[in-house]
C-alpha positions as CSV (number, residue, x, y, z in Angstrom):
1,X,-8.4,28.5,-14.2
2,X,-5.7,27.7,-16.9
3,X,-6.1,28.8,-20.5
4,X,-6.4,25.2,-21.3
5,X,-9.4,24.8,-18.9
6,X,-11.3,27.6,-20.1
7,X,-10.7,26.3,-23.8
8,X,-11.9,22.8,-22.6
9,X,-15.3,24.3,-21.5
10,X,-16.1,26.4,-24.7
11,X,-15.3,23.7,-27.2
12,X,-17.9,21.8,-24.7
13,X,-20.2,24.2,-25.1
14,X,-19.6,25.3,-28.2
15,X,-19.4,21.9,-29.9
16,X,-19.4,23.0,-33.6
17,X,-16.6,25.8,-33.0
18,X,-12.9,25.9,-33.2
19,X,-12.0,27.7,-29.8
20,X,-8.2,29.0,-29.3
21,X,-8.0,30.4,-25.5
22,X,-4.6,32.0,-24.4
23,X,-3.7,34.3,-21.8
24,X,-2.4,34.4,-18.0
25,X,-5.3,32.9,-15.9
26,X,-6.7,36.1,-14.8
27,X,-6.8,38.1,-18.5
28,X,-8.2,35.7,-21.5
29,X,-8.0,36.2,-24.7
30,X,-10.7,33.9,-26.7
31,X,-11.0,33.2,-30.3
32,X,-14.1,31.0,-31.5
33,X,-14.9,30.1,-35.1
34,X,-18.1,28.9,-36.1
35,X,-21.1,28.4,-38.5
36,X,-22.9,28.9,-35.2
37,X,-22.7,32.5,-35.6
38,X,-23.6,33.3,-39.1
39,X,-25.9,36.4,-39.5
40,X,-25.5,37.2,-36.0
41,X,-23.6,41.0,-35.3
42,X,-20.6,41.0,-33.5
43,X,-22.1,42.0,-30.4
44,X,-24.5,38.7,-30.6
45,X,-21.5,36.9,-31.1
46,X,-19.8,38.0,-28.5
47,X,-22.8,37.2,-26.4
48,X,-23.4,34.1,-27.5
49,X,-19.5,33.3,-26.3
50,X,-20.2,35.0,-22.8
51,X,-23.3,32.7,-22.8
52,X,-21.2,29.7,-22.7
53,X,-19.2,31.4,-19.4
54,X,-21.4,34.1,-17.2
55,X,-21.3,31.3,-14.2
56,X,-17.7,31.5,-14.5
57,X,-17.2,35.1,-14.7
58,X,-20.2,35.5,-12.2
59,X,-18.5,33.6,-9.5
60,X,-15.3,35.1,-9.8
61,X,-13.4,32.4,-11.9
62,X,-13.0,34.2,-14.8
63,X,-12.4,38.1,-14.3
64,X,-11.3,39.5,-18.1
65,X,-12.0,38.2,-21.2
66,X,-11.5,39.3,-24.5
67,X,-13.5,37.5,-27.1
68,X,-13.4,37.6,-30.7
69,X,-15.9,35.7,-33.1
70,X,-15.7,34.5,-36.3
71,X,-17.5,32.1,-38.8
72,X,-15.6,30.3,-41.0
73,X,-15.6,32.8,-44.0
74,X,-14.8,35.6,-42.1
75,X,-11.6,33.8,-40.2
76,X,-10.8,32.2,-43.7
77,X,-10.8,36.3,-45.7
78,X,-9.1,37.3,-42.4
79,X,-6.4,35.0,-43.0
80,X,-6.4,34.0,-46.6
């Protein structure tokens, strides 16, 4: 699965989020913004993002992922 394709499938899934997926096809490296995860600890965020894949990962079409999650404030002081 290409970079792209992943992307395609979390900005499905994760319809209120800006998703930025790069890597090689086998390693990802995910970056999701959203009001969707607002109060939630990094871990739940993470989860929620791994949510959106698991039958991907679980059947071997996605093997690494790295995922970082942000809501809009956070990404905005990140990168101010």
């Amino acid at each position: 699965m290409s970079p792209e394709d992943l992307q395609t499938v979390l900005r499905e899934k994760l319809a209120d989020c800006e998703v930025n997926v790069s890597g090689d096809g086998y390693h990802y490296q995910v970056i999701a913004i959203g009001k969707v995860f607002e109060g939630l600890s990094a871990v739940k965020k993470q989860q929620t993002v791994y949510g959106c894949i698991n039958d991907l990962i679980a059947d071997g079409t996605v093997h690494a992922v790295s995922i970082k999650a942000y809501t809009p404030e956070e990404w905005s002081t990140m990168n101010g």
